[in-house]
Residue, then its C-alpha position, 0 to 999 in steps of 0.5 A: x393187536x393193532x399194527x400201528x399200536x404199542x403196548x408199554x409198561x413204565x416202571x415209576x417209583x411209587x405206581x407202575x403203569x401199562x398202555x396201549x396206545x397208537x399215533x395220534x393227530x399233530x404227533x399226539x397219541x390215541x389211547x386205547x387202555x391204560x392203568x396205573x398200580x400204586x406200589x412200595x416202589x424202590x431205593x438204592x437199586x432194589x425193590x421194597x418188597x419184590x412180591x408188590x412190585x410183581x402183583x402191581x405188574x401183574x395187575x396192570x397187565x392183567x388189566x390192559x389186557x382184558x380192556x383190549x381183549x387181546x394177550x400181550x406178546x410184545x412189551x417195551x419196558x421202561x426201565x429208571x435211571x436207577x436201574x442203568x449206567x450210561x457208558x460213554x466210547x469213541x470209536x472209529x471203522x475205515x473203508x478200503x475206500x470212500x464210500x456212502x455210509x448206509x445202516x449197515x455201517x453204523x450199526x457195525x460202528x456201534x457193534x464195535x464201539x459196544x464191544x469195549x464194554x463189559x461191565x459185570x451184571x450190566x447189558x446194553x439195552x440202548x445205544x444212541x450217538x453223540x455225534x458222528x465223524x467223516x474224513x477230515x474230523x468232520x462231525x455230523x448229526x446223522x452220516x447215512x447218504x454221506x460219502x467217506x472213507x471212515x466213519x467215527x462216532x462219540x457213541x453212549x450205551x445204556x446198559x441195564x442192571x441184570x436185577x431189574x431185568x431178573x425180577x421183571x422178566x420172572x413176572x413178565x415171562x410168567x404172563x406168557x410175553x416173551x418179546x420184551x423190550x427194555x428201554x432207558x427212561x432217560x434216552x426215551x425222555x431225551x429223544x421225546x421231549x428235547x428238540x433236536x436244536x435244544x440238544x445241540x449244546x449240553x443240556x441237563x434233565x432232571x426227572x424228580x419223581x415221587x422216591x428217587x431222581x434221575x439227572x442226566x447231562x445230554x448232547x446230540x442224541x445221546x445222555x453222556x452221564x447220569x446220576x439217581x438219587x433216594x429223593x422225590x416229592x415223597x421226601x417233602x411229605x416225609x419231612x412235612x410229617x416230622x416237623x408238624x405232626x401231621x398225617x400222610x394224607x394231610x401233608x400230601x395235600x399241604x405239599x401241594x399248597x406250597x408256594x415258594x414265591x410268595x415273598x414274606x410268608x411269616x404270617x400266612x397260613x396253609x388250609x388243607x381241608x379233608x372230609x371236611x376237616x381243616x387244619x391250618x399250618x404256618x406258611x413260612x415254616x411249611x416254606x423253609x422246610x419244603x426248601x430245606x428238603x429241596x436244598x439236600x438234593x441241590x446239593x446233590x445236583x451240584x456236586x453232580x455238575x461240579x464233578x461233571x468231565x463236561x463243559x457245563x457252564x452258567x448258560x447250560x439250560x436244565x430241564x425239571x420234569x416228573x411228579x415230585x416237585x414240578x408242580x410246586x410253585x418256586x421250587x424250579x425257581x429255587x433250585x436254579x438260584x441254588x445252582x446257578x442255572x437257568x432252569x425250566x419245567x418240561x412236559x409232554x407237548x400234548x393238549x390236555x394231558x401235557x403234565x410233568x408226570x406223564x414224561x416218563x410214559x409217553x416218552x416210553x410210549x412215542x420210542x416205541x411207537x417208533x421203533x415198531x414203525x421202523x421195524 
């Protein structure tokens, strides 16, 4: 393996994918291999059939591996909102007497800090600050170099469910790597696609991928609290099924048609064509129940921002990214009148390849090229 390469496997909701890939020009990436399985995917924190998430791993390992010709030892696993839990704690360490904070101390902060925590079944993977704090309350983005007599920090951990760690670890260890690191999708996201003057005040992201959802509320470096859903693109196709008739393979096509800002679509229709078969379906009933099936996780999203101990208000940017809904015309636009919030689509920052459901993997895939490098 390349010293400047890193080897990831994102763990989506409808295909898993493996990679290998290194820095590229202007913080771009060079992809050297990569493969992506479809499998059944997972609800309510569990996989639908165990054994297809395994062979879908199994295959795309497999897969990289003969591409690269060479074994993998080292892995970073994305691991999805629905398999964590963010936990939130102030903390605070005094010196004997001022002094230039170094690595040390702030690895030490968040080792007390993360001592708090003991969630059963739960283990922090990630660990990242919201914001530091000096002699005098002083908050600051990053204390090393700084002198102070204490060092404070509002401190957020990623823990991961021991479930998901279980099952892939059988797989995985099964395939002879034996260093695997598991990282939170969301703070991979957060780190990747935010800017840092972005995350200077609250900020959501929500990831809406093909069967579930991940919103998360984010400040500074850190995610202050996440919530995931059972609802993805896949959900518009289902409800798409039930209310034409149609097949799989028709409303997934139809869904892709969809556009919400079109105004008066009473008397429009939808052409899906498939090996040259065309079916029409009338625009504005495809319309009201893409929207019906978007409103159920708005709903959602507001009770998730109402609930929310953070101070959100209407000047609060959410950020959409993901496969499920991003590429539907007016569903972003939909969601922000239904919420009342300002509301754009974000991608990956990399020509060519900068869509919506790629964020997850090269989020994943610049965190550990980072962390290879510090290393």
């Amino acid at each position: 393996m390349l010293k400047e390469s890193a080897v990831i496997l994102d763990i989506g909701s409808s295909e898993v994918t493996a990679l290998i890939g290194e820095r590229g020009v202007n913080n771009t990436f060079l992809v050297r291999v990569s493969c992506e399985i479809p499998y059944d995917g997972f609800a309510e924190g569990e996989f639908f059939d165990e054994q297809n998430f395994k062979q879908a791993v199994r295959e795309a390992i497999g897969y990289i591996s003969n591409g690269f010709r060479k074994n993998v030892k080292k892995l970073y696993v994305g691991v999805p909102g629905a398999f964590t839990r963010i936990e939130d704690r102030k903390y605070k360490i005094a010196f004997n007497k001022k002094k230039k904070i170094n690595s040390k101390d702030i690895n030490e902060l968040f080792d007390y800090g993360g001592e708090m925590i003991n969630i059963p079944n739960y283990k922090i993977i990630n660990r990242s600050a919201i914001y530091y704090a000096l002699d005098n309350n002083r908050k600051i983005r990053s204390p090393e170099g700084k002198y102070s007599s204490m060092l404070g920090g509002y401190l957020s951990y990623a823990l991961l469910d021991n479930y998901f760690s279980e099952k892939t670890g059988d797989i995985l260890n099964s395939l002879g790597i034996k260093d695997t690191i598991y990282v939170s999708e969301s703070i991979a996201e957060v780190k990747y696609l935010l800017k840092k003057e972005e995350r200077e005040n609250f900020v959501i992201l929500c990831d809406i991928g093909y069967i579930t959802t991940t919103v998360s509320v984010i400040l500074g470096d850190g995610v202050l609290s996440s919530e995931s859903y059972d609802f993805g693109g896949g959900y518009i196709s289902a409800a798409l099924m039930k209310k034409f008739g149609a097949e799989f393979t028709y409303a997934e096509e139809l869904k892709k048609k969809i556009n919400l800002s079109c105004g008066d679509a009473t008397s429009a229709v939808y052409k899906v064509e498939i090996k040259s078969e065309v079916k029409e379906y009338p625009a504005g009933e495809t319309n009201l129940t893409a929207t019906e099936a978007l409103d159920t996780l708005a709903e959602s999203l507001d009770k998730f921002i109402t609930q929310s101990k953070f101070n959100i208000t209407d000047s609060t940017k959410l950020y959409i990214t993901g496969g499920g809904v991003s590429y539907m015309r007016g569903a972003a636009e939909h969601l922000a009148g239904r919420l009342g919030l300002s509301t754009e689509i974000i991608a990956p920052d990399i020509p060519d390849c900068g869509k919506p459901e790629k964020s997850s993997v090269y989020s994943l895939l610049n965190y550990a090229l980072k962390e290879n490098k510090n290393e």
